[in-house]
C-alpha positions in Angstrom: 0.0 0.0 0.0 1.1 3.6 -0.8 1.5 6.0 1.3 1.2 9.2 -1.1 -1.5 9.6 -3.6 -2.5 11.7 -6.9 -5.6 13.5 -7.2 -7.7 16.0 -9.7 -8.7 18.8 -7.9 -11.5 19.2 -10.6 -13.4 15.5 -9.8 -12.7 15.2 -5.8 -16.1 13.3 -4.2 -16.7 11.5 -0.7 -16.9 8.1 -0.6 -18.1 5.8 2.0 -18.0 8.3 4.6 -19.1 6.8 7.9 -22.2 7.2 8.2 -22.0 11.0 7.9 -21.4 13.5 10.9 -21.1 11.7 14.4 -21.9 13.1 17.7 -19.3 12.2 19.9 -20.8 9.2 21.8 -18.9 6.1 20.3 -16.3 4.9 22.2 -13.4 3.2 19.8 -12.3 -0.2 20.7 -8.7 -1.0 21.5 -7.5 -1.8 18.3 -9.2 1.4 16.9 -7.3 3.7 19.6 -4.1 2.1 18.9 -4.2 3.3 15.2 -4.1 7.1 16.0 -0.8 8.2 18.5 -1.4 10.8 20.6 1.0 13.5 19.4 1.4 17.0 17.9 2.3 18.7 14.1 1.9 22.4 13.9 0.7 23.7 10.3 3.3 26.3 8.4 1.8 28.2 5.6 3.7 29.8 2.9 1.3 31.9 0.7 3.1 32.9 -2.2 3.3 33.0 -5.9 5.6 32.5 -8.9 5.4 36.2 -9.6 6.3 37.5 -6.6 10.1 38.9 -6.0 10.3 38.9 -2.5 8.7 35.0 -2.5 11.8 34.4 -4.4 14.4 36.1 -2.0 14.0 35.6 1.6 10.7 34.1 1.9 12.7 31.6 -0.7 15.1 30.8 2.5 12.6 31.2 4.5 10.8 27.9 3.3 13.8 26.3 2.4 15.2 26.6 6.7 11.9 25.4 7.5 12.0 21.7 5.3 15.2 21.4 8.1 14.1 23.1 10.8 10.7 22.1 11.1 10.4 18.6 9.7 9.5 16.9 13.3 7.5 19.9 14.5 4.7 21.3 12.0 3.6 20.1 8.4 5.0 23.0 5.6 2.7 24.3 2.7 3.7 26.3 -0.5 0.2 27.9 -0.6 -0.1 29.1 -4.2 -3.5 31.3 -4.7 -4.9 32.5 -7.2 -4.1 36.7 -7.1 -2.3 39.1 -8.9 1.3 37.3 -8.3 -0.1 33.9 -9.6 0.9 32.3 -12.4 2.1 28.6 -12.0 1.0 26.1 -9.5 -2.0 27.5 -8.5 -4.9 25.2 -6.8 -8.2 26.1 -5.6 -7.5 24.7 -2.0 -4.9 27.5 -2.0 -7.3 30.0 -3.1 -9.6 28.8 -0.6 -7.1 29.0 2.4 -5.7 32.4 0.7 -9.1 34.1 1.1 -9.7 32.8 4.8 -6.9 34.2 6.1 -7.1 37.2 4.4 -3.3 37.6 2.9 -2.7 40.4 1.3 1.0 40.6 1.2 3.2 38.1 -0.2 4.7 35.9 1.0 3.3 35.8 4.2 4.0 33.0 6.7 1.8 31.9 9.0 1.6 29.8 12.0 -1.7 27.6 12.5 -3.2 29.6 10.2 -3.6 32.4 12.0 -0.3 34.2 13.9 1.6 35.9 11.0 5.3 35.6 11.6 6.8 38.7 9.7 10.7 39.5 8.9 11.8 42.1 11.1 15.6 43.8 11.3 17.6 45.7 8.6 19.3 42.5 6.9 17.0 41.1 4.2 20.1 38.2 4.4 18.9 37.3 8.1 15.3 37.8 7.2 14.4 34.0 6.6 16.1 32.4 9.3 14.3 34.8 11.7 10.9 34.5 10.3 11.4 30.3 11.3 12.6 30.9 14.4 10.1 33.0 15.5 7.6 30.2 13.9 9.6 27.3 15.9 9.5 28.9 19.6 5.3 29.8 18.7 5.2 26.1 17.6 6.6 24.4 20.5 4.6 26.9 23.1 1.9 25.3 21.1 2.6 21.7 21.3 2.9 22.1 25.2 -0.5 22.2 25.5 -2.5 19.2 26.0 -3.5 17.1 23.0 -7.5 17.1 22.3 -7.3 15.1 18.9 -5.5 13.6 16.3 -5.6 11.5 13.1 -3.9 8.6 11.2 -4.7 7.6 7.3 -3.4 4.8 4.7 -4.1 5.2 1.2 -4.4 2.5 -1.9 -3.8 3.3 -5.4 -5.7 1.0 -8.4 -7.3 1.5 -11.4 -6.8 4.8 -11.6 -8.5 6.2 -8.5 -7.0 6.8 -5.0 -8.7 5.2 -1.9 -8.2 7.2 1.2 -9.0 6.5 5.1 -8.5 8.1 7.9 -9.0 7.3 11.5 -9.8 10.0 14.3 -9.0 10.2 18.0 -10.4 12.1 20.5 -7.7 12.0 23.9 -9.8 14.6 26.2 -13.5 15.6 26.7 -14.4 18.3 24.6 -17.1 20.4 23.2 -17.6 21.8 19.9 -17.7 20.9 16.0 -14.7 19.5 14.4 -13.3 18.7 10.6 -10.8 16.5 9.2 -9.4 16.0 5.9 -6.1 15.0 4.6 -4.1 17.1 2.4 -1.5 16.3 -0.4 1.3 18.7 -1.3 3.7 18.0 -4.3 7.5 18.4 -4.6 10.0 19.1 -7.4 8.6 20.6 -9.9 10.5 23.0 -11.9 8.7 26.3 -12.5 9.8 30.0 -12.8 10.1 32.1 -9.9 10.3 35.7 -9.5 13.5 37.0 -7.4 15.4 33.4 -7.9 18.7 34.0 -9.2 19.5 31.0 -11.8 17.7 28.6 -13.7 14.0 27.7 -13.1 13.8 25.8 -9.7 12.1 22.8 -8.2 9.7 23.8 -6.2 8.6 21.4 -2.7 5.6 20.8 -0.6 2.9 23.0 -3.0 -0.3 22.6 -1.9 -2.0 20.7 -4.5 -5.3 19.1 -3.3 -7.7 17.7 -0.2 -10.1 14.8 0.0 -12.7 16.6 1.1 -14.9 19.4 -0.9 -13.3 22.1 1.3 -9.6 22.7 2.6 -11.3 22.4 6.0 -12.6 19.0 5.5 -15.7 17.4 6.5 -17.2 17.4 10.2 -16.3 14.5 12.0 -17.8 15.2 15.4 -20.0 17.6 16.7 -21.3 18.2 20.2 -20.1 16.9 24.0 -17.8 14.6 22.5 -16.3 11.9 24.8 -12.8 10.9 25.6 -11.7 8.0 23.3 -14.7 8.6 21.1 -13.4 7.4 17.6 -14.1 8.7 14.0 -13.7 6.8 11.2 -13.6 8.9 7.4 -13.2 7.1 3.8 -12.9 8.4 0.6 -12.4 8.4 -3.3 -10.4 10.9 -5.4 -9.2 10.0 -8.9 -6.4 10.4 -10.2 -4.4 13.4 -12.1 -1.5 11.8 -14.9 0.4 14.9 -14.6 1.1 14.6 -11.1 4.4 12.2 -9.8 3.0 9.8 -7.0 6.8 9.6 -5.9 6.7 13.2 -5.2 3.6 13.8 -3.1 2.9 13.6 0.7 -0.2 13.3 2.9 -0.8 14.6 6.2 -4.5 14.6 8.1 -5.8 18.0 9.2 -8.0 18.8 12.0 -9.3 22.0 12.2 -12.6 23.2 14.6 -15.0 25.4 13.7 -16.6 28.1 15.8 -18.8 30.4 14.1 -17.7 31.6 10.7 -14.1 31.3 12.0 -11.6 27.9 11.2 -9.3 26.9 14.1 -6.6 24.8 13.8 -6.1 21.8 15.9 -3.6 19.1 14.9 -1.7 17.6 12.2 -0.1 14.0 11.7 1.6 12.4 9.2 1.2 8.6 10.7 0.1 5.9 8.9 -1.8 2.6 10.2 
């Protein structure tokens, strides 16, 4: 079984989802539980765009410190909307999570969606290293905090079409309305970018797709929701030729929603 898969962002559907929202009262069974570790991922956001200058500079470092820097600590997004610096690599998930956060600077970094981490000092040299080390001490204040939920997923590529679960843990009591998905970014393509001195690089970790309808998935629980209550989401995506299945990674979102606002929750990248 594969643990990346390859989707088209123009035919995504649901597929054999569980039964549809749940309500927090099903306790998982011990088998279930032992699918989903109890552990934390923040989410780094890049939003950027091909035709952007400054994306190509610092915020280029920037993302580059952060593959290092970050790998253990928070999942890391190339967020390419479609605005006025578009141009290559655009996706509507992007455009989606653009227009939620309401960027209207790029590249702008944010932490969790939410906490902008912005350069500061006179050297444009220093400019990337400091924007993730600002991002890795917020992260780690973060992940001190106790764990509510996380998620695991596999996925099996046949015939064309990508079949995708993921499993849902809940560690604590809680109240509210939660979402899950699981996105796919893609690495190493080779596209122009503005401010890059030298040939056309690769590019890594571009947001290219989710399973669900929305980048902020589909609502998993909802409600007094119970400690070791256990969610359960499936679905079907097919598949895009262009993309490399070599090149692309998954990682499940969580994100809850209170009112018309999205707040992020957890991220894994472990597989059952």
């Amino acid at each position: 079984m594969k643990s990346v898969l390859l989707a088209s962002t123009l035919s995504i559907v649901s597929f054999l989802a569980a039964c549809g929202p749940d309500n927090g009262s099903d306790i998982g069974t011990p088998e279930e539980l032992a699918t989903v570790p109890k552990s934390y991922l923040g989410l780094l956001t890049k939003h950027t765009g091909t035709r952007c200058h400054f994306c190509g500079t610092w915020g280029w470092d920037a993302m580059e410190i952060a593959q290092t820097q970050l790998k253990d600590k928070a999942v890391i997004y190339a967020v390419m909307g479609n605005h006025d610096f578009a141009e290559y690599l655009v996706s509507e998930f992007s455009t989606e999570l653009d227009e939620f956060c309401k960027i209207e600077a790029y590249p702008t970094f944010l932490v969790n969606i939410k906490t902008d981490r912005s350069p500061w000092g006179s050297d444009e040299n220093l400019w990337g290293q400091v924007v993730i080390d600002d991002s890795e001490t917020l992260i780690d204040s973060l992940a001190a905090k106790p764990i509510t939920i996380n998620g695991a997923y596999q996925i099996e590529i046949k015939d064309g079409k990508a079949f995708c679960e993921a499993n849902f843990r809940f560690f604590e009591d809680v109240d509210g309305e939660y979402y899950g998905t699981i996105w796919l970014d893609e690495s190493k393509m080779v596209a122009p970018q503005d401010g890059y001195e030298g040939p056309d690089p690769e590019h890594h970790h571009v947001l290219r797709t989710a399973t669900t309808a929305s980048v902020f998935g589909e609502e998993i629980a909802k409600g007094k929701i119970v400690k070791d209550h256990f969610v359960q989401r499936n679905w079907q995506i097919d598949l895009d030729e262009s993309w490399k299945t070599e090149n692309l990674e998954a990682s499940v979102l969580i994100f809850k929603k209170e009112r018309k606002e999205w707040i992020f929750v957890n991220a894994s990248k472990a597989t059952f």
